[in-house]
N, C-alpha and C positions, 0 to 999 in steps of 0.2 A: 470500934468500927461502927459507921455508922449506914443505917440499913434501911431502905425507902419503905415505907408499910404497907404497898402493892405486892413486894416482892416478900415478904413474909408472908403475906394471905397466900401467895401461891405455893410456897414452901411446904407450909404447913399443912394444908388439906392433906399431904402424905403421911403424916404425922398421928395428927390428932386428928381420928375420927369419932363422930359424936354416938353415943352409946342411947338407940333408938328404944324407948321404954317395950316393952313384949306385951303383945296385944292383938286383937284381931283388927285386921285391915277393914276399911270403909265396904269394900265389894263384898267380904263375910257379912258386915254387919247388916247392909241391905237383904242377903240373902236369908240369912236369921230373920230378920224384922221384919215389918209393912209399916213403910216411912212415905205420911202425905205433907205437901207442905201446901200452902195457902197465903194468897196476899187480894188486892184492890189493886182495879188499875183504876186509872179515872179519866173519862173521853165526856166529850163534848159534842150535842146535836148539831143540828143546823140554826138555831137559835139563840148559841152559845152559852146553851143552859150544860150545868155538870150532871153529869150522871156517870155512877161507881158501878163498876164490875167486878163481882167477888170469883174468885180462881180457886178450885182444890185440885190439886193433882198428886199420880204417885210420884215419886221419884225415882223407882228401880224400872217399871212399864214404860213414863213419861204418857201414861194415859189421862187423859181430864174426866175430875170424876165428877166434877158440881159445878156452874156457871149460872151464877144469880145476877140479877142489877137491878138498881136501885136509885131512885133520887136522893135519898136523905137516910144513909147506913149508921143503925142505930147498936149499941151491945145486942138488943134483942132481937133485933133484924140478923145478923151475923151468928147469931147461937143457935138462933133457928135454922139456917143454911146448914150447919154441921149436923142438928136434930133428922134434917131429912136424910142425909147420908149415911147414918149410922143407926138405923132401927133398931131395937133390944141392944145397943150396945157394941153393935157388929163395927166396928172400924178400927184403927191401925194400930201399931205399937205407939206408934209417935208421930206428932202434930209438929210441924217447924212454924212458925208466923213471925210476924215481927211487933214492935212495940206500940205500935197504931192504936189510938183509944177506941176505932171503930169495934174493935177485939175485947177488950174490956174483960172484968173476973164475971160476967155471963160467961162468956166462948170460953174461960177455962173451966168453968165448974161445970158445964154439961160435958167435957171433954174427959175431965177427971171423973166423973159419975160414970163414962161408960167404959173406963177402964183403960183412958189414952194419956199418952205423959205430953206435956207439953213445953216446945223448945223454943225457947223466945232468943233471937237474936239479940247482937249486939246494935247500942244506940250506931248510927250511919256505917254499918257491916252488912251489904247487899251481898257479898259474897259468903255469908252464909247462907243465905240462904239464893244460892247459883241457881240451882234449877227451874225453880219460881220465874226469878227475878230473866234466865233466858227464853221460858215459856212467854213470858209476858212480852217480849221481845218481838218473839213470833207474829203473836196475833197484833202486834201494829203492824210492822213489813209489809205480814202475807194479805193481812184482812185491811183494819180499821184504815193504815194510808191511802186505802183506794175507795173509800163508800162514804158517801155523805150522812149521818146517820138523822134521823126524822122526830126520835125522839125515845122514849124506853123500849117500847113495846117493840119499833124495829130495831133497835140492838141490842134486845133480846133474843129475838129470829135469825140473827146476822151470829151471831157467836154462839146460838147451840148450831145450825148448821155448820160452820167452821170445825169446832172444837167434835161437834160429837157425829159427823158424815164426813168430815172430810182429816180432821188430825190426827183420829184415834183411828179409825178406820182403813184411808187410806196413804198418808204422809210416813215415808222411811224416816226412820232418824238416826244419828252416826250413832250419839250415845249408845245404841244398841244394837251396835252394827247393822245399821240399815234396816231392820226389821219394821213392822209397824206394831202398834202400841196394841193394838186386837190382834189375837193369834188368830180369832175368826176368821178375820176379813181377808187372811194370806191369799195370793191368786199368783196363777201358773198361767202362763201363755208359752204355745210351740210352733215353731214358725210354719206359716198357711194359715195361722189361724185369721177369723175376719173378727179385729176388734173395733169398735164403737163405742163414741168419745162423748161421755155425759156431764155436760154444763155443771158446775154448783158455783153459787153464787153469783148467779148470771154470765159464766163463763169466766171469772176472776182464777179459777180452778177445774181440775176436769177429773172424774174416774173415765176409766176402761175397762170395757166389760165383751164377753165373747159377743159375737153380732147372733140374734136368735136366727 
């Protein structure tokens, strides 16, 4: 008899079901941990000179913890980004990055000195590293497609207002069911109330806030 291989693939999932290894789930395992990951994006002024933007964030918050930039990112330039985020040692279980030589065995040996493991992706696997790679997503959309940038110094000021007044502060996100990444910054409004609409970014975005 002979039998089309469509119609076995369909057969058989009733059959043979795959014996999943026992282990804790991804959602455990953030809960357990403090998992930051970290990449470069690289944008261009008005003069169409490069300049690199360094990204840390968590991954279980989706909070930004660090936003450096740079003209010319060096191992030591990038080791030192981690240096400031991790005082006496204080940072995550686990670093995700990817194989960029801007990273270099500087950014693992300060990482490994303060007691953090370091996950290096696979060669052209953005998908390991997902959160990174749709944060960075983000700030072109929301931010960089719409502002002409002047040079370091202004997108510098353009992406810590973004990232650290307007993303972490007030931007829901699903990954967390809508929550925002500061439990701080939660806000309550009940209807009568008089709210008022404050510009960031030169009105690219807005908070709201009770009217005094």
């Amino acid at each position: 008899i002979s039998v089309a291989k469509r119609t076995i693939q369909r057969y058989i999932r009733g059959v043979l079901r795959p014996t999943l290894p026992h282990g804790q789930s991804w959602k455990t395992f953030l809960a357990n941990h403090t998992v930051w990951a970290c990449d470069f994006l690289q944008v261009y002024d008005i003069w169409f000179r490069p300049l690199f933007a360094f990204f840390v964030i968590d991954i279980k918050s989706r909070e930004v913890i660090r936003v450096g930039v740079t003209r010319a990112p060096t191992e030591q330039w990038t080791a030192q980004q981690l240096r400031n985020i991790t005082p006496l040692g204080e940072g995550p279980d686990v670093i995700i990055r990817d194989n960029d030589n801007k990273f270099g065995t500087e950014f693992d040996r300060v990482a490994n000195g303060g007691g953090m493991k370091i996950v290096r992706t696979a060669v052209k696997s953005p998908l390991m590293n997902a959160r990174c790679e749709r944060y960075l997503g983000s700030v072109r959309r929301e931010c960089l497609d719409h502002i002409i940038i002047l040079g370091r110094r202004h997108l510098a000021n353009v992406l810590n207002e973004y990232c650290f007044r307007y993303f972490n502060k007030l931007r829901p996100h699903q990954g967390i069911r809508q929550r925002i990444p500061s439990p701080l910054a939660s806000k309550k409004f009940t209807a009568g109330d008089t709210i008022r609409s404050i510009p960031i970014l030169a009105g690219l975005h807005h908070d709201y806030q009770l009217a005094a």
